[in-house]
LUMVEXZA-130796 format. One record per residue (C-alpha): residue number from 1; residue in one letter; y negated, z, x. Coordinates in Angstrom, 2 decimals. Each point is the difference from the previous one (the first is absolute). Layout:
margu_volum_y_z_x
NUM_a_Y_Z_X
...
END
This chain:
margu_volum_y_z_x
1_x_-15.43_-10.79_34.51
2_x_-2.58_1.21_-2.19
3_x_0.63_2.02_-3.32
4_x_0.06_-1.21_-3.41
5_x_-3.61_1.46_-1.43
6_x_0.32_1.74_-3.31
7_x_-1.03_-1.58_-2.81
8_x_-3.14_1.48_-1.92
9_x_0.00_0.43_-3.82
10_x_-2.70_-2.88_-0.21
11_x_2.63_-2.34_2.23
12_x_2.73_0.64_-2.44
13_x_-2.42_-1.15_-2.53
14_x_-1.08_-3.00_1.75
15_x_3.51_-0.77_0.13
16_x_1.10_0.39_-3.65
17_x_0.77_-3.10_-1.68
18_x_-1.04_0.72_-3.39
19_x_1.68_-2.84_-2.34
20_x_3.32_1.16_2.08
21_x_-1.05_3.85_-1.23
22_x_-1.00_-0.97_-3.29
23_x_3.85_-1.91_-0.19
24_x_1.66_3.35_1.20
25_x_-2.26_2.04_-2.62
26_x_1.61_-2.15_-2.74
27_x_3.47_0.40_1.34
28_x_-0.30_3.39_-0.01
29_x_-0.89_0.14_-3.61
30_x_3.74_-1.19_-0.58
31_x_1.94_3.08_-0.61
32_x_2.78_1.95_-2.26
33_x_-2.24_0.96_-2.18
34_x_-1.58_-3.18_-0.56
35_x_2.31_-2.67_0.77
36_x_-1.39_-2.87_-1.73
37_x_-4.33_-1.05_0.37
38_x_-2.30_-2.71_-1.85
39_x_-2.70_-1.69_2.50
40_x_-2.84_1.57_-2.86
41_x_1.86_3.57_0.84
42_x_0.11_-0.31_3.20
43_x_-4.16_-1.25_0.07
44_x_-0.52_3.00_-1.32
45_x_2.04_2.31_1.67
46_x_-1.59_-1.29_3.59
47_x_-3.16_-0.60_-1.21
48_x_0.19_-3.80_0.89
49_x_-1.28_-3.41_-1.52
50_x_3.14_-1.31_-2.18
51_x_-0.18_-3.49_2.25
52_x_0.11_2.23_3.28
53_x_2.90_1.63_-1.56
54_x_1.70_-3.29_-1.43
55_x_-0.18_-1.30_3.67
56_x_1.16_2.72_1.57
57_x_3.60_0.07_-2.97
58_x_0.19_-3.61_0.61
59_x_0.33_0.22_3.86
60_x_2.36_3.00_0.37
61_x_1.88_-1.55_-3.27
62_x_0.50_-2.85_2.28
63_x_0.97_2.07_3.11
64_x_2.65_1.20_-2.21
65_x_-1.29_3.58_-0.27
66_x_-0.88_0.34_-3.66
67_x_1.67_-2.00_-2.64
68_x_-1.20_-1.20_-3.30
69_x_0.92_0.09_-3.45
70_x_-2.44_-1.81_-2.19
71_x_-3.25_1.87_0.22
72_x_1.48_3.20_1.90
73_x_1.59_0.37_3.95
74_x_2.43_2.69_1.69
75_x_0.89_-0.14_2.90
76_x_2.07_-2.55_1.83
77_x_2.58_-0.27_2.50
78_x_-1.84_-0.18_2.88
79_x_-1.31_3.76_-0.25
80_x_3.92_0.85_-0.59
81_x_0.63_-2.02_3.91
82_x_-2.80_1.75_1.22
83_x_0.98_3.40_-1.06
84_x_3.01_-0.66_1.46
85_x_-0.92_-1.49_3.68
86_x_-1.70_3.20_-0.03
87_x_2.94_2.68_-0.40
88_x_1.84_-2.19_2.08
89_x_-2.04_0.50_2.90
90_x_-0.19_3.34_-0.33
91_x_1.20_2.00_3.32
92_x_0.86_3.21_-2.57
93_x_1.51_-2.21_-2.82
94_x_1.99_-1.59_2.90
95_x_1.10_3.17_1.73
96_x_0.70_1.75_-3.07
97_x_2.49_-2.27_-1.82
98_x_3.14_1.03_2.43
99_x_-1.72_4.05_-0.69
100_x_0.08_-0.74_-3.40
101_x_3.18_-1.98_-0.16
102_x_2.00_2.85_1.98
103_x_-1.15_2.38_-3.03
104_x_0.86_-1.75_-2.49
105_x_3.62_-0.52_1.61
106_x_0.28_3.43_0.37
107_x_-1.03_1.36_-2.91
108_x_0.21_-2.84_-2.27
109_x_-3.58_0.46_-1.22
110_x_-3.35_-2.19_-0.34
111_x_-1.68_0.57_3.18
112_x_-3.69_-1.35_0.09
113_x_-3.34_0.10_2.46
114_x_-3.50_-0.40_-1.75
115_x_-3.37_-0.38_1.83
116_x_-3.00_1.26_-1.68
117_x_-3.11_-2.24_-0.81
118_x_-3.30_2.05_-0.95
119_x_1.80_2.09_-3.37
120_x_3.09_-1.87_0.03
121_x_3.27_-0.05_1.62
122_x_1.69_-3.74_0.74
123_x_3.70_-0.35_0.23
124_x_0.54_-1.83_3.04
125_x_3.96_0.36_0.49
126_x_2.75_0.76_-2.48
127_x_3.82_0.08_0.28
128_x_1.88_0.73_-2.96
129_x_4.11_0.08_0.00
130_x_1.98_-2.62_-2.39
131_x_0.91_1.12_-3.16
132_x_-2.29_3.40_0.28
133_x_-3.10_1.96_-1.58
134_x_-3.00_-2.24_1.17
135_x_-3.11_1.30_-2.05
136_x_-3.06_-2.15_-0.92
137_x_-1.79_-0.55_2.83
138_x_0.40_-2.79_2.58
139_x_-1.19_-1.49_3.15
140_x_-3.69_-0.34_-0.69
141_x_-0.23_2.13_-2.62
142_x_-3.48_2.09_0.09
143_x_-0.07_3.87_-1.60
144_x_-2.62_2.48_-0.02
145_x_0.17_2.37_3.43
146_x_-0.67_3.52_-1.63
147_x_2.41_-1.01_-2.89
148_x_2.79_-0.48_2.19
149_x_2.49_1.31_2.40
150_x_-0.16_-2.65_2.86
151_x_-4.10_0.25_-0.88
152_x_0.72_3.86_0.77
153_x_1.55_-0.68_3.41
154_x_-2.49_-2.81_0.81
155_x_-3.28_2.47_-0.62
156_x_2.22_3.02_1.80
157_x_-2.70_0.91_2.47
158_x_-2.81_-0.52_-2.14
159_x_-2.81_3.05_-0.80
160_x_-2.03_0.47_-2.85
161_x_-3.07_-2.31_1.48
162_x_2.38_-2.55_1.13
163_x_1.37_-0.59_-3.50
164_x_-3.35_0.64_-1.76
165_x_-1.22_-3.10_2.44
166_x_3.09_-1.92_-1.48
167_x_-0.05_0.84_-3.28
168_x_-3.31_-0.31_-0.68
169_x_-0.58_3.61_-1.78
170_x_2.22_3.05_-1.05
171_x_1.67_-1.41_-3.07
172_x_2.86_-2.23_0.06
173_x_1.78_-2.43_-2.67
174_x_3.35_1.42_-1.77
175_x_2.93_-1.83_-0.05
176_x_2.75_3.31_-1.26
177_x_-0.42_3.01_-0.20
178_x_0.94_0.63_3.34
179_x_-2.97_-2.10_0.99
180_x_-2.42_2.85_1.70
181_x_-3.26_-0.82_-1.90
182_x_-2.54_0.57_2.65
183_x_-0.27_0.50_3.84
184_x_0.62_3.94_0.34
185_x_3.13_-0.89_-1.95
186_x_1.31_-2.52_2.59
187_x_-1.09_1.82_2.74
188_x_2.45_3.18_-1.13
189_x_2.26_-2.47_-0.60
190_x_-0.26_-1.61_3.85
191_x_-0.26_3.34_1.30
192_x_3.66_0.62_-1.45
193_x_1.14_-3.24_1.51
194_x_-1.14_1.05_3.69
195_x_1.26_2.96_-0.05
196_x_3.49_-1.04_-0.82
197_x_-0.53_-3.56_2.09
198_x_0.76_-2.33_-2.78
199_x_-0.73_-0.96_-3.38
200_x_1.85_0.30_-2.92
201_x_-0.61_-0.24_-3.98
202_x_2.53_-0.09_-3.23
203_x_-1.97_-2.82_-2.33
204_x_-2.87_0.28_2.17
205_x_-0.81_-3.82_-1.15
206_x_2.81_-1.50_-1.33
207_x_2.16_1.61_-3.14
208_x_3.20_0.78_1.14
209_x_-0.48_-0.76_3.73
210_x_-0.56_2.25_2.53
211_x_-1.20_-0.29_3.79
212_x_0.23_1.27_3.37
213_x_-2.46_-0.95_2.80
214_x_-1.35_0.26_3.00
215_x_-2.80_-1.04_2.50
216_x_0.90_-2.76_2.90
217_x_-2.99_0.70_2.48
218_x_-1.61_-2.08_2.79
219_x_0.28_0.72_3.88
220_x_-2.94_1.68_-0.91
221_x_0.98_2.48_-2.32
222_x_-1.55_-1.81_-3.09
223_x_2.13_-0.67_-3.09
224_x_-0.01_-3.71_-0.53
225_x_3.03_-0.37_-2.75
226_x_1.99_2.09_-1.99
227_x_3.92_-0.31_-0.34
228_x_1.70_0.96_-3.36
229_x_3.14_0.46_-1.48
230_x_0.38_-0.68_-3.99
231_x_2.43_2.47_-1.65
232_x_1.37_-0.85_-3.95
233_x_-0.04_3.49_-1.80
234_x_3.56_0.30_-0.28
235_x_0.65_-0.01_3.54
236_x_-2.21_3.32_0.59
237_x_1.62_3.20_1.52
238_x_-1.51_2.31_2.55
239_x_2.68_-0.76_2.57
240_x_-0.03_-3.78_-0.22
241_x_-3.93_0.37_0.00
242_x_0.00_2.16_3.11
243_x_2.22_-2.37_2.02
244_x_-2.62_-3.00_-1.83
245_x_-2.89_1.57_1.44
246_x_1.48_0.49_3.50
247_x_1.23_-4.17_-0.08
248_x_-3.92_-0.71_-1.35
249_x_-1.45_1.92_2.58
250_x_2.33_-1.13_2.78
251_x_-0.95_-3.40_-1.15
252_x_-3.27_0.49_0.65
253_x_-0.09_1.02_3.13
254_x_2.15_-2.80_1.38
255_x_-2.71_-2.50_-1.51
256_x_-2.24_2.37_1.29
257_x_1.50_-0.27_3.50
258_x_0.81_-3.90_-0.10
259_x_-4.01_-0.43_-0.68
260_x_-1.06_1.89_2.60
261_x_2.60_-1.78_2.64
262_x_-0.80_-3.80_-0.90
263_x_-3.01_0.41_-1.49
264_x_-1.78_2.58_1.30
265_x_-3.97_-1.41_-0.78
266_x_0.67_-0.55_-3.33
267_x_-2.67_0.11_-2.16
268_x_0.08_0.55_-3.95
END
């Protein structure tokens, strides 16, 4: 049987369907911090003739991924299913809710796993026990890497060039003050991290919350999610938060270990 021939960069051009890219370029403009687009805004944002734009509203409004009000569309359902189809194919999302489940039993704590995507980590699993602390973010929620704990654990192995390449630059965007403002700042701070073998922040992102976290690696060594603990102020001490770190980290490394067993060419 003969092998499957690369494909060139010219090929993958050839095979580009560009009213399908220019649809995905427009659904990508929909975000948190703009929620809501006008077809004239949205010309102008990607640089498209209003009609092509009109067309292109009127066929995913009809798909059922954007909906309209008036002159002015949002999202839709459909992007919600989608999101959702995703995560629930997910070998890690799968393998980790019984991790994160058996954490949150034990310690009666929010227990999540995040993936990052470019500057951004994604919550892809979440377990949260009845009647407790939950904090803000949930399943799907998207927060800046370097501005966050889980972000911390997800960029653990990263050097100085590695995060420049991500980053795009030295400086980075504040979000608190414990935000580190540029790239030497968050490399100290991941330098910390490895050399105690998890990550962990008072307020690091959110007021009042704090986070511990480790990296769930790959057969391959490569860290491919990060697994967190959330922590409400009041329940701080140093022994409760050595015995917190030792469940986050054990945590971890059973996800770790479950990865590498049933899926051990997986790919992030």
């Amino acid at each position: 049987m003969s092998e499957t021939p690369e494909i060139s960069t010219n090929d993958q051009d050839r095979y580009t369907v560009p009213a399908l890219e220019r649809g995905l370029r427009l659904l990508a403009c929909f975000g948190p911090e703009h929620p809501v687009w006008s077809a004239p805004e949205l010309a102008r944002k990607l640089d498209l003739p209003r009609s092509t734009v009109f067309r292109m509203l009127t066929t995913l409004e009809n798909s059922g991924y954007l909906q309209r009000s008036g002159t002015e569309y949002r999202l839709g359902l459909a992007v919600l299913r989608l999101g959702y189809d995703y995560l629930s194919t997910q070998p890690l999302a799968q393998l980790a809710e019984p991790v994160l489940q058996a954490l949150c039993d034990e310690l009666g704590m929010t227990s999540n796993l995040a993936l990052r995507d470019g500057t951004s980590v994604v919550y892809v699993a979440r377990i949260t026990p009845s009647g407790a602390f939950q904090g803000a973010v949930r399943v799907g929620s998207r927060l800046p890497a370097h501005a966050t704990v889980l972000g911390r654990a997800l960029l653990h192995d990263m050097d100085g060039a590695q995060l420049r390449s991500v980053f795009g630059g030295e400086e980075l965007p504040q979000f608190s003050e414990s935000t580190p403002r540029n790239i030497d700042e968050l490399l100290g701070l991941l330098a910390q991290d490895r050399e105690r073998g998890y990550a962990m922040g008072e307020g690091f992102y959110e007021p009042g919350v704090s986070s511990i976290a480790a990296p769930v690696r790959a057969a391959d060594g490569r860290v491919v999610a990060g697994l967190a603990m959330a922590i409400p102020f009041t329940e701080l001490g140093p022994e409760k938060t050595q015995l917190w770190v030792e469940k986050v980290q054990a945590a971890a490394a059973a996800l770790s270990a479950h990865l590498r067993q049933q899926h051990p060419d997986h790919l992030r």
